[in-house]
Structures are given as C-alpha cells and as structure tokens.
C-alpha positions in Angstrom: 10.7 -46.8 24.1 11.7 -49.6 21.6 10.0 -51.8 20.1 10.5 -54.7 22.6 9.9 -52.7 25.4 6.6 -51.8 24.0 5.5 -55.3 23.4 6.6 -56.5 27.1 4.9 -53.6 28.4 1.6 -53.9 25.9 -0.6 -55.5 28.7 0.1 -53.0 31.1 -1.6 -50.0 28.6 -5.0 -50.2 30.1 -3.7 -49.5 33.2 -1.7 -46.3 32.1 -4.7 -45.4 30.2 -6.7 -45.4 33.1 -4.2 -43.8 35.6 -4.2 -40.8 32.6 -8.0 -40.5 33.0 -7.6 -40.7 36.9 -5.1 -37.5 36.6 -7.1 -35.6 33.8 -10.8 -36.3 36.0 -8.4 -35.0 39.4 -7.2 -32.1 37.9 -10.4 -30.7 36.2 -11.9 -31.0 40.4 -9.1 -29.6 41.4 -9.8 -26.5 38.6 -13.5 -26.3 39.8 -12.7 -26.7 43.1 -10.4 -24.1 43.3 -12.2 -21.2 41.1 -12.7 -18.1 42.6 -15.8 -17.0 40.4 -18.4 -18.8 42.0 -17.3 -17.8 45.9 -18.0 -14.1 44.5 -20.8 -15.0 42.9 -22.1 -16.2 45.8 -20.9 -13.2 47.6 -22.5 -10.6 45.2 -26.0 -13.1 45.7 -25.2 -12.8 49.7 -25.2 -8.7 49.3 -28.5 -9.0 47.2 -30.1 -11.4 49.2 -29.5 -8.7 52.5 -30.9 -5.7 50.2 -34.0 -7.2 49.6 -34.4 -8.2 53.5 -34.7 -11.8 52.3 -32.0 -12.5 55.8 -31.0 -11.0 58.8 -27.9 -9.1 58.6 -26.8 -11.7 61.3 -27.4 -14.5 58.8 -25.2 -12.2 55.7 -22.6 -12.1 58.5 -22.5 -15.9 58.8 -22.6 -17.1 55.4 -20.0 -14.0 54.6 -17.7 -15.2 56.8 -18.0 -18.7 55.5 -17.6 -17.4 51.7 -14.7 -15.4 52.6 -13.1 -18.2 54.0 -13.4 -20.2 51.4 -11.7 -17.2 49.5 -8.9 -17.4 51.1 -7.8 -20.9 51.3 -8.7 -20.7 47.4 -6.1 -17.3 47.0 -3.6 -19.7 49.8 -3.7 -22.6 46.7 -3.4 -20.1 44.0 -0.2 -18.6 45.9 0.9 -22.6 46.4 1.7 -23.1 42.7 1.0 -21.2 39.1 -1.8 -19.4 38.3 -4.4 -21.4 35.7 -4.8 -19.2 32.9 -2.6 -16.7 34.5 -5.3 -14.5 35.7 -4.9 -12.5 38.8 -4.1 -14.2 42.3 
C-alpha cells in the first residue's frame, strides 16, 4: 500500500480494526465450540454418574446418545478442514 492509498483509506482503519476483532472473537468460538475434550469429559462424568446409581441407565442412554452426537458432528467439522493443533481427528 503507498503512502496515498494509506491516507485516503485512514478513516476506514477503525472499521478493519473491528472487522479483525470480529474474525479473531469468531474463530476462538469456533475453537471452543468445536473441542472434543469436554464432549468426553462429559462422557467419562455420564459413566460415573451411572456407577454411582446417581441415573437410570435409561437416563445414561439419553444423554449418551446426545454427547455422542455432538461427537460426531464435531469429528464431521474436524474432517471439513485442518486439524487445530494437529491432533488426532
């Protein structure tokens, strides 16, 4: 960019600015949105939760079925487009 396209343009930097914060705040979502960790954390407090007879193994099998879900559309995004950190898919 030179130096007259900088100064034509110099009113318009607040709005990049906050277009780069809009991308940085979507993509750290998307990150937490998308990591596995707490689904099998959840499903490791699920298979306590049964062991102690705190629910019903019909109750386990809901909220399994729910977590498991939500496994997979997170492993379906992981397959859409490279691996964060390049840990396992």
């Amino acid at each position: 960019m030179g130096v007259l396209t900088q100064l034509l343009t110099l009113p318009l930097a607040p709005v990049r600015g906050v277009g780069w914060v809009v991308r940085q705040v979507t993509d750290a979502a998307e990150r937490e949105y998308y990591d596995p960790e707490p689904v099998l954390e959840g499903l490791r407090e699920l298979e306590r939760e049964l062991a102690d007879g705190l629910i019903s193994p019909r109750e386990f099998d809901r909220r399994e079925d729910e977590l498991l879900d939500r496994l997979e559309e997170i492993r379906r995004h992981q397959g859409a487009g490279p691996t964060p950190g390049g840990g396992p898919r």
